[in-house]
C-alpha positions in Angstrom: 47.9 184.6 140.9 45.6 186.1 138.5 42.5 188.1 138.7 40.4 185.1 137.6 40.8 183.7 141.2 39.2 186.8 143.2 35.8 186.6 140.2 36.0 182.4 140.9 36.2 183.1 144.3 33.9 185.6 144.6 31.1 183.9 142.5 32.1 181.0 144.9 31.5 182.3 147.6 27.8 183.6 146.7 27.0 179.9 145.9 29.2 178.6 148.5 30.4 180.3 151.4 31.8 177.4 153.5 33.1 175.8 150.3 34.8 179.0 149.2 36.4 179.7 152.9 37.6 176.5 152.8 39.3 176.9 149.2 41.5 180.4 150.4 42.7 178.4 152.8 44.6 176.0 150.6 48.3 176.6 149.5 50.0 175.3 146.9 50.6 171.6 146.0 54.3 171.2 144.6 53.6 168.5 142.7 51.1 170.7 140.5 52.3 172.3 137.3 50.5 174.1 135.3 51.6 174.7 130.8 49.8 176.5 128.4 48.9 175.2 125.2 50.3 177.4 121.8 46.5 178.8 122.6 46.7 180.0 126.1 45.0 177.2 127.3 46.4 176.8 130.8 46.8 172.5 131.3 48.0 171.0 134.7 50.2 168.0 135.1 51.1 166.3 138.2 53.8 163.4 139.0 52.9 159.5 139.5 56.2 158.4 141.1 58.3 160.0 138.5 56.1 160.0 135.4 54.4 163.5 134.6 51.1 163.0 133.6 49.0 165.5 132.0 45.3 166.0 133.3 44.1 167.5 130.1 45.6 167.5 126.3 48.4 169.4 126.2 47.0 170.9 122.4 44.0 171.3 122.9 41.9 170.6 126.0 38.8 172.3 125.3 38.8 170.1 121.9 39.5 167.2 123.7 36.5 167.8 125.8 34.0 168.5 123.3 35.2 164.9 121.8 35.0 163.2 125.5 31.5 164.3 126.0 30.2 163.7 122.7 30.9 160.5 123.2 28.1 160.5 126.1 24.5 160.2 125.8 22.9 163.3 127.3 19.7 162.9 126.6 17.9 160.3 128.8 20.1 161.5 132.0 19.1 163.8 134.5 21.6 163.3 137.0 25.8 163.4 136.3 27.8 162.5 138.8 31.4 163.5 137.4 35.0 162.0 139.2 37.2 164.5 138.8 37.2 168.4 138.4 40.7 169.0 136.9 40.9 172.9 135.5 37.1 172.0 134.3 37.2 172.0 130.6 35.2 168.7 130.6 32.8 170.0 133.0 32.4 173.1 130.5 31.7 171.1 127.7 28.8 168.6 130.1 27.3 171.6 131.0 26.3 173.1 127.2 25.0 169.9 126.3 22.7 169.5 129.0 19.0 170.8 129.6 18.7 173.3 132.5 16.9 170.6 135.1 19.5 168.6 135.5 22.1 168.6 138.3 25.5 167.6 138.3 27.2 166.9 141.1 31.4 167.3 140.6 34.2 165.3 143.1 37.6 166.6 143.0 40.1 164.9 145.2 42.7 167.8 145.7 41.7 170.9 146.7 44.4 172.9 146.4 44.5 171.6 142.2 41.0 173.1 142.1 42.3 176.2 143.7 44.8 176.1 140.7 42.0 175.8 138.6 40.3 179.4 139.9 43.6 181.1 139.6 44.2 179.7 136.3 41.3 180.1 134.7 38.0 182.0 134.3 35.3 179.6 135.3 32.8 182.2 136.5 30.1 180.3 134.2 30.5 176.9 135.7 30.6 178.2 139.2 27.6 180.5 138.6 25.7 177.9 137.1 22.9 176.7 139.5 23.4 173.0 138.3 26.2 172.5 139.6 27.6 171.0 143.3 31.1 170.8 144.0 32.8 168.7 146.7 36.3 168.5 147.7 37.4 165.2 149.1 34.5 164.8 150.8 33.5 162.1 153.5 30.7 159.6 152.9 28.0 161.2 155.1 28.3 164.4 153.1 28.3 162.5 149.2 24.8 160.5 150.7 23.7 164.6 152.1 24.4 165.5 148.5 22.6 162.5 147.0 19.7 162.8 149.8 16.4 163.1 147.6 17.9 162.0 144.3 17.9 158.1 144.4 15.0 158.4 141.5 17.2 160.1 138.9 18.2 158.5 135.7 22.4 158.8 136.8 25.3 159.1 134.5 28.6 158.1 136.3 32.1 160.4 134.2 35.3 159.6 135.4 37.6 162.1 134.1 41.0 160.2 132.9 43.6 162.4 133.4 42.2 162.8 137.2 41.5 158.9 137.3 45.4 158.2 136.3 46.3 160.1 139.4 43.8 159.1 141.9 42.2 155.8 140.3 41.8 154.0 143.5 40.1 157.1 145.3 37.8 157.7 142.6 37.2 153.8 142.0 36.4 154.1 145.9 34.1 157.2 145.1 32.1 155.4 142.5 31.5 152.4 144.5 30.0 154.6 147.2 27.8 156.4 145.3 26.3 153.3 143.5 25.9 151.6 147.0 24.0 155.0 148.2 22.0 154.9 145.4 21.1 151.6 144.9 20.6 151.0 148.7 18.0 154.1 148.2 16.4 151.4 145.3 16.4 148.6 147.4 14.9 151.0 150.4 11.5 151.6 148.6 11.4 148.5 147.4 11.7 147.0 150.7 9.5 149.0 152.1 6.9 148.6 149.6 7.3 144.6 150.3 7.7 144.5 154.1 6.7 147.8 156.4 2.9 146.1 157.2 4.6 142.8 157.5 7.2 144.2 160.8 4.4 146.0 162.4 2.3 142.7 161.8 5.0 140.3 163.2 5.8 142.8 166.0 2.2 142.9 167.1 2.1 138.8 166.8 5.1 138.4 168.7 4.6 141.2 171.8 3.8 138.0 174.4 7.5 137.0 173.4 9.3 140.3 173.5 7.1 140.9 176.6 8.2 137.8 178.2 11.8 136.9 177.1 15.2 137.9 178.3 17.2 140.5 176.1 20.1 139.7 174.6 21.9 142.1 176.2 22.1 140.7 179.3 24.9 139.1 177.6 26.8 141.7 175.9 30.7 141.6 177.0 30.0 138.6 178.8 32.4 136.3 176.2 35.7 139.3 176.3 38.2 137.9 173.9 36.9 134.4 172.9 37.4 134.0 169.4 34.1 133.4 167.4 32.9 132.0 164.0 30.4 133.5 162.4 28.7 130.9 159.6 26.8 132.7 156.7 25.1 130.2 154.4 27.2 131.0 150.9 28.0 128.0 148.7 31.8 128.0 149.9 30.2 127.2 153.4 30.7 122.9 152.5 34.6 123.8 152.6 35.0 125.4 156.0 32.6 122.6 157.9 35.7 120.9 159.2 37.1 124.3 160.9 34.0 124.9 162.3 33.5 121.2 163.9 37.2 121.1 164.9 36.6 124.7 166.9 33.1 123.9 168.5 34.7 124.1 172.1 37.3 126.6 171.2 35.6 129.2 170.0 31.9 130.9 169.6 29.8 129.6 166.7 27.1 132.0 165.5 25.4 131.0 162.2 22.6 132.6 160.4 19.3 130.6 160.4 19.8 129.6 156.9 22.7 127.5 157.5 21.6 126.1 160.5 20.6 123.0 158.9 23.8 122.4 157.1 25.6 122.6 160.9 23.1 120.2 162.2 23.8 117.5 159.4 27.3 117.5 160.6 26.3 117.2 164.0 27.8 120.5 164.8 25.1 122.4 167.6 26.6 126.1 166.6 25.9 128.5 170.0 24.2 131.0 169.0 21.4 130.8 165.7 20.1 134.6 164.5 17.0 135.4 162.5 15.9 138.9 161.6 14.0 138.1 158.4 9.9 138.9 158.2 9.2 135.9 156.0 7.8 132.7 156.7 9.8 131.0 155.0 12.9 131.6 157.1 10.8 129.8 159.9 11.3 127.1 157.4 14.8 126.5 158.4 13.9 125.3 161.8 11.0 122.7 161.2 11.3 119.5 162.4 14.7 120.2 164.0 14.8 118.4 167.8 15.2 120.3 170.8 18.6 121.5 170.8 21.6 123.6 173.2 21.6 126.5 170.6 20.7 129.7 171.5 18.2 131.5 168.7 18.3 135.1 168.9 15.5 136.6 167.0 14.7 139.9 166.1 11.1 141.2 167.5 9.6 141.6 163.7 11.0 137.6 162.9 7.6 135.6 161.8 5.7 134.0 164.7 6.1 130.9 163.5 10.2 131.3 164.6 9.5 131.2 168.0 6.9 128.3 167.8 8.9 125.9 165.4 12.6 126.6 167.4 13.2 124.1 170.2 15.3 125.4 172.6 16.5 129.1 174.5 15.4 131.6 173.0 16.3 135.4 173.3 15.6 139.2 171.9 17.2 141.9 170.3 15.7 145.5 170.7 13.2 147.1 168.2 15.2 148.9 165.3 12.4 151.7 164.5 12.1 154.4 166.5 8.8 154.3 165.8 8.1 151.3 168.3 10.7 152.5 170.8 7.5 152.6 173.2 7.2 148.9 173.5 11.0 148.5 174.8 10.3 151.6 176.9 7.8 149.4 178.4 9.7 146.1 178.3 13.0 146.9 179.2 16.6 147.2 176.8 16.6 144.4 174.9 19.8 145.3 172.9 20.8 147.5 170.6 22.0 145.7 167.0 23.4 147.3 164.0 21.9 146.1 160.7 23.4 145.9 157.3 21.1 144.2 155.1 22.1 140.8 156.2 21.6 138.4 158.4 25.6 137.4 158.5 26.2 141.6 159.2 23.8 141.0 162.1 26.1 137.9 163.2 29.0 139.6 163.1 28.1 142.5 165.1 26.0 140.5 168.2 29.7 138.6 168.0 31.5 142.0 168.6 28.7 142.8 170.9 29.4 139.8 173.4 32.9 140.9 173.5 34.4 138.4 170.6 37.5 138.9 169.2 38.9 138.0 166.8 35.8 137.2 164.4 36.4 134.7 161.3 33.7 134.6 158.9 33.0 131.7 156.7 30.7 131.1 153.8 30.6 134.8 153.5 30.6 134.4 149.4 28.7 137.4 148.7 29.2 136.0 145.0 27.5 133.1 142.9 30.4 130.9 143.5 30.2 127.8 141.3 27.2 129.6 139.5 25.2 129.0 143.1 23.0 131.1 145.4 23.6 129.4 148.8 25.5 126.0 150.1 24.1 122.9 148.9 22.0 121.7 152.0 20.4 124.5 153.2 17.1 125.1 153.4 16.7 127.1 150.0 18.6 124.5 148.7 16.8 121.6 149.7 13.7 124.1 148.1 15.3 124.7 144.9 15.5 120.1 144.3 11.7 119.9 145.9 10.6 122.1 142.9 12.7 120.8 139.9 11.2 118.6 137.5 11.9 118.1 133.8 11.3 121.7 132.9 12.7 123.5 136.1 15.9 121.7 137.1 17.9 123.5 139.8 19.7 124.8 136.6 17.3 127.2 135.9 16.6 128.4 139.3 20.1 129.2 140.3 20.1 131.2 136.9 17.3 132.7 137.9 18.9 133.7 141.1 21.9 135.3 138.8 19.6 137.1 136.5 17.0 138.5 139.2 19.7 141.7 139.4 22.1 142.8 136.5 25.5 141.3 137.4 28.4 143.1 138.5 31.9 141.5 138.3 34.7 142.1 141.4 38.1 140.4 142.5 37.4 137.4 144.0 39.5 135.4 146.7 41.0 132.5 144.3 39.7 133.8 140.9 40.5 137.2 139.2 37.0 138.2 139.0 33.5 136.9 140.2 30.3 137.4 139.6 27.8 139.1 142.2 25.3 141.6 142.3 24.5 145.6 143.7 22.3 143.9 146.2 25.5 141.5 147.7 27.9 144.7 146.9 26.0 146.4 149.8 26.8 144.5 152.0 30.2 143.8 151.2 30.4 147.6 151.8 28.7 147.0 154.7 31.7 144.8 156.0 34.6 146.6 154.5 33.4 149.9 156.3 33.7 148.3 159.6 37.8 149.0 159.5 37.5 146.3 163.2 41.0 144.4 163.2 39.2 142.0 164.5 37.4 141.2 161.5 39.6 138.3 159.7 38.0 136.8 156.5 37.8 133.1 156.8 35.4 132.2 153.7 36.9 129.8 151.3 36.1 131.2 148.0 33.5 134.4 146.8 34.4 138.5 146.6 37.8 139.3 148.1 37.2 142.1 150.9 38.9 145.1 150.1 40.9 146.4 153.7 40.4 143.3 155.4 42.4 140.7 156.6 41.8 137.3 154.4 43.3 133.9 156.1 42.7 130.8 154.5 40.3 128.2 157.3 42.9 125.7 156.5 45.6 127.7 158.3 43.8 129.2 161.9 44.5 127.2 164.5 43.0 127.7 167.5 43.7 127.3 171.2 41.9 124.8 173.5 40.1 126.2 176.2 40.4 125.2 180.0 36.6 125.7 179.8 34.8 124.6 176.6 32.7 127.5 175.1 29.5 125.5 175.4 29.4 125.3 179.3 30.5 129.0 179.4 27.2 129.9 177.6 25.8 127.4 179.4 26.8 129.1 183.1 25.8 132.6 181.3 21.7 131.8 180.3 21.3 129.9 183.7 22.8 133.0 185.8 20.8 135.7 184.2 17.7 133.3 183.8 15.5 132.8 180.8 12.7 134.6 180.9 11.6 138.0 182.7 10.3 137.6 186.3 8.2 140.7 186.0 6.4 139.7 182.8 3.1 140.0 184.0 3.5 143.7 185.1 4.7 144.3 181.8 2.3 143.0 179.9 0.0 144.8 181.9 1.4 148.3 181.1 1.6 147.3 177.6 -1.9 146.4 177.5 -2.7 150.3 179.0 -0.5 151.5 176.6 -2.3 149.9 173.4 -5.8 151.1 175.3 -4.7 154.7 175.1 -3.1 154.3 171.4 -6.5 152.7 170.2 -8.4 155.8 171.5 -5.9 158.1 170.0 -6.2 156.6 166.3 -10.3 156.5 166.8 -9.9 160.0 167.1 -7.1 160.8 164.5 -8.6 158.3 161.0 -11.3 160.7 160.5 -9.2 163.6 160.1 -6.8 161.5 158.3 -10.2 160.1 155.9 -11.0 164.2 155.3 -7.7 164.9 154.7 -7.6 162.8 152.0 -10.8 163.9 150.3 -9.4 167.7 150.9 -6.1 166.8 149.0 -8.7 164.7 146.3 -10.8 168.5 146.0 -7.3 170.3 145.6 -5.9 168.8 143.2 -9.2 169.1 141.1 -8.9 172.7 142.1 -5.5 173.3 140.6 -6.4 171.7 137.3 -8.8 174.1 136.7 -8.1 177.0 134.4 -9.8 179.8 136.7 -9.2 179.1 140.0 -11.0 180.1 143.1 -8.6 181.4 145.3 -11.5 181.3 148.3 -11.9 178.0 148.0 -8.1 176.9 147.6 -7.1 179.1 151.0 -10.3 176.9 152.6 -9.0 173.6 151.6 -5.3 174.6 152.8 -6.9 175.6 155.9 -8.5 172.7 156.8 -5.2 170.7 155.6 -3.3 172.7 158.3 -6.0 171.8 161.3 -5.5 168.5 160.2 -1.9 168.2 160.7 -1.5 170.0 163.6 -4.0 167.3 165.2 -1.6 164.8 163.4 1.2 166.6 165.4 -0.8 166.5 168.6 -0.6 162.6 168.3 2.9 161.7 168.9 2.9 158.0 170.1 0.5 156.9 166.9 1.8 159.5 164.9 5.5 157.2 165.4 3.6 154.3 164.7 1.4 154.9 161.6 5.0 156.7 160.1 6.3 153.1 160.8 3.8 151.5 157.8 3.6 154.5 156.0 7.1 154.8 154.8 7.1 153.6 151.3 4.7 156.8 150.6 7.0 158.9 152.9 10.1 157.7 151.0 8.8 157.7 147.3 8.0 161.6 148.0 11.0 162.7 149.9 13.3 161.2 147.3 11.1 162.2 144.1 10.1 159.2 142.4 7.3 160.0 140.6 3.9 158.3 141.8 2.7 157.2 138.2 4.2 157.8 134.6 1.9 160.6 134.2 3.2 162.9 137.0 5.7 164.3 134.0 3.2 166.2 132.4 1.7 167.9 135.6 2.3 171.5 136.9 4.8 171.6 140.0 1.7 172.7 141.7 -1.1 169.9 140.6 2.0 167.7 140.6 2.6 169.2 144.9 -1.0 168.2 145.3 -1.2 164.8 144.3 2.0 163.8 146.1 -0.1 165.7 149.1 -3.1 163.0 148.4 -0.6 160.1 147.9 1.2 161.1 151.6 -2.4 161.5 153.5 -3.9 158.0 151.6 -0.3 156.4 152.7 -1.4 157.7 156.4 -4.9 156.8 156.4 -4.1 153.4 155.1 -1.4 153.0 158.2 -4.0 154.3 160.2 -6.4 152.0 159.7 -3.7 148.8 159.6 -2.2 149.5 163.4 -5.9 149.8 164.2 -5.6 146.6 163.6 -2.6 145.5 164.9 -2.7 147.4 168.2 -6.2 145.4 168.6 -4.5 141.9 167.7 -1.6 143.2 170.3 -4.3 144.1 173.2 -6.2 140.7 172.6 -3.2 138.3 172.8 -2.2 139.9 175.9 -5.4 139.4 177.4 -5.6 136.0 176.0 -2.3 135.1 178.3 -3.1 137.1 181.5 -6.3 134.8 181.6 
């Protein structure tokens, strides 16, 4: 060992404690070699099977470097996510080229190489520099802690080859994650800039329902070991039909509202129907359709117009925000459902929830199989040929559907490589992180799903049942009863409950209104050459009553968080609020993010105003 290790791991350690602990720890890897160059330059090799490989040039690494990141474009990236530490020379090199507000965050799969690395060499410069986070093998939870806050960077992905040839499937494994982290942080904001007045809204318009229906819950290990079919909408969907009809009685059918219609056609009643989506539209997939055995089990923030349009039982799942968690405190456990973007990842799991096992899924394409969006016959489907004409054929919108998100190519079940998108590749991770055995991929064609089992629908054969599935279900809904006895006590403490929230927010928009004008005066404040440090210690003052009364608040506070998350978001992972927040002062620029957070709050304020009063009158409205 060399001094260099005690100045790395000193420096380390002032960065680094836990990090630098953990490194002293290490011992030796055998496979690890380490040559010096006709230089000096310490290299490292390790052995693939039998094959040495070399992690760096064996000449000249530090020249190698300097080529490997010229070859980069450092200039419009402020964020470098780099696979692979090695003995650093790369990272050396990244680091001269970039400006000083940049961060780059380093992933080295073996430790006890980068231990190497601090014995070898002296990298007292790259460990010292404030730029730089390095993570050992690290889990998923800690990369997204790592990540936490920088969603709006401009990111630069470097996969270092010699580490690559070593590990390629861990840092192929890597990348994926971060991209899903990143983009899911993308798809966050822009969520919750389309939909966060729209769940309140729906929630408020549905409370008689929630108030009044059974939970699905009540159900929840009730079908131990039945196998069940889950039936996502995905344009393979047409090839599994004659599975799905031949197992009606032998196993559990749960499809997704949007293929609903396509089951129907082929005069196969599936058991169980989900919805979760806000949107009218996916109340669309149930209009017109006759009463029916199916079971639809909605989430609380579905549109209204779900539970007037279905025909048939109808149950609940529980409120996902904590933010509402005072309406099922009220109503009762409704039951708990784990969401991952989907509809089909909310099938899945209310099919692991009732006790199913094993679980095929079908039409789960997560690609644009044949160049399509969804099965031909569903609902969007049957959209897409009402529109076309001359101009807009159903061409054109299916290729609008492939060009609404760049594309991104992946192994596919029958073909080499298909063609999907980030917004699909989160929840195929969504899926492949379950690691449930009794997950079996049934789907005929789409993205092949890495670390799960894939069966063709052609070859499961499934057992007849001494009791068909349907009269099971059947025997379930009539024994725990459709609808809550005690409804109207309910609805009466929700009513009380929406009293005292509405005389809470009549007290709290005002100071939320000042607040805002406060943050307005501020800001002008800190643009001003002289400052006047009486009035600025006023203003903060007053900004600091205002959100201890905010604090004082709790059950509106929850609620007005609930529709104010976009604002909350945008600041807590620093997107900028307009294109002219670059030239600002951090402490003008502090300021206005201050105005954006209390408008965000006075807006939300005034919406659940609103709502809670739309929420109080259609209670009353049934209790008379």
């Amino acid at each position: 060992m060399t001094g260099d290790y005690d100045k790395n791991l000193a420096v380390l350690r002032d960065r680094d404690a836990e990090l630098a602990s953990h490194v002293d720890r290490l011992h030796d890897d055998p496979v690890i070699e380490v040559v010096e160059t006709k230089e000096g330059a310490p290299v490292p090799s390790m052995l693939l099977g039998e094959k040495k490989i070399f992690l760096h040039s064996r000449f000249d690494p530090g020249k190698e470097a300097e080529r490997f990141m010229g070859e980069i474009n450092t200039a419009d990236h402020d964020l470098y996510i780099v696979m692979g530490f090695a003995f650093g020379y790369h990272v050396e090199s990244l680091l001269k080229r970039i400006s000083r507000d940049v961060i780059v965050l380093v992933i080295e799969k073996n430790g006890s190489l980068f231990r190497k690395a601090l014995e070898q060499r002296d990298l007292t410069g790259v460990l010292s520099d404030s730029r730089i986070m390095i993570l050992l093998d690290p889990s998923e939870d800690v990369i997204a802690d790592r990540l936490k806050g920088k969603a709006s960077r401009n990111v630069s992905f470097i996969t270092h080859r010699g580490s690559h040839q070593v590990y390629s499937g861990y840092y192929g494994t890597v990348l994926e994650i971060c991209r899903s982290y990143l983009s899911t942080k993308e798809v966050n904001i822009a969520t919750l800039a389309k939909f966060e007045k729209l769940w309140s809204s729906n929630i408020a318009r549905n409370i008689q329902y929630y108030a009044d229906n059974r939970g699905v819950q009540s159900l929840y290990g009730k079908l131990q070991g039945i196998p069940a079919i889950v039936v996502a909408a995905g344009p393979s969907l047409m090839e599994s039909l004659d599975f799905i009809e031949r197992n009606r009685d032998r196993a559990v059918i749960i499809c997704v509202d949007t293929a609903y219609r396509i089951l129907l056609k082929r005069n196969i009643v599936p058991h169980f129907c989900i919805a979760v989506d806000p949107q009218v539209i996916n109340a669309r997939y149930f209009e017109g359709v006759p009463l029916t055995d199916t079971v639809l089990v909605a989430d609380p923030m579905v549109h209204p117009s779900v539970f007037h349009l279905f025909r048939g039982r109808s149950m609940t799942t529980g409120l996902v925000f904590d933010m509402m968690k005072w309406i099922e405190r009220i109503c009762g456990d409704k039951g708990e459902m784990t969401h991952g973007g989907s509809v089909s990842t909310n099938a899945f799991d209310l099919a692991r929830r009732l006790g199913c096992s094993p679980v095929y899924l079908t039409g789960q394409d997560l690609a644009f199989t044949g160049g399509l969006a969804h099965a031909r016959g569903s609902y969007l489907d049957e959209q897409i040929h009402l529109r076309t004409n001359r101009v807009n054929n159903s061409l054109m919108f299916n290729r609008y559907q492939l060009t609404a998100l760049p594309p991104v190519f992946v192994k596919g079940i029958r073909a080499e490589k298909v063609r999907t998108n980030q917004k699909m590749m989160i929840f195929l991770a969504w899926f492949q992180k379950r690691r449930d055995e009794a997950l079996i991929n049934a789907t005929c064609d789409g993205v092949f799903m890495t670390g799960i089992r894939h069966v063709s629908c052609h070859d499961i054969d499934l057992e007849e049942r001494d009791i068909p599935v349907s009269s099971m279900i059947d025997s379930l809904m009539a024994s725990i009863g459709e609808s809550m006895k005690d409804a109207a006590a309910v609805r009466k403490k929700l009513a009380e409950r929406i009293n005292a929230m509405l005389r809470d927010l009549d007290t709290l928009i005002p100071h939320l209104e000042k607040a805002v004008g406060f943050s307005g005066k501020l800001i002008d404040l800190l643009s001003q050459a002289g400052q006047d440090q009486g009035k600025l210690d006023y203003i903060l003052r007053k900004l600091s009553e205002i959100d201890r009364t905010i604090e004082t608040k709790k059950e509106v506070k929850d609620m007005i968080s609930l529709t104010s998350q976009r604002a909350i978001h945008t600041i807590s992972e620093g997107y900028d609020i307009d294109a002219s927040d670059a030239d600002l002062s951090n402490e003008v620029l502090v300021a206005r993010r201050s105005r954006f957070l209390y408008s965000g709050l006075y807006e939300a304020g005034l919406f659940n105003r609103k709502i809670l009063t739309k929420m109080r009158t259609i209670l009353e409205k049934e209790a008379s």
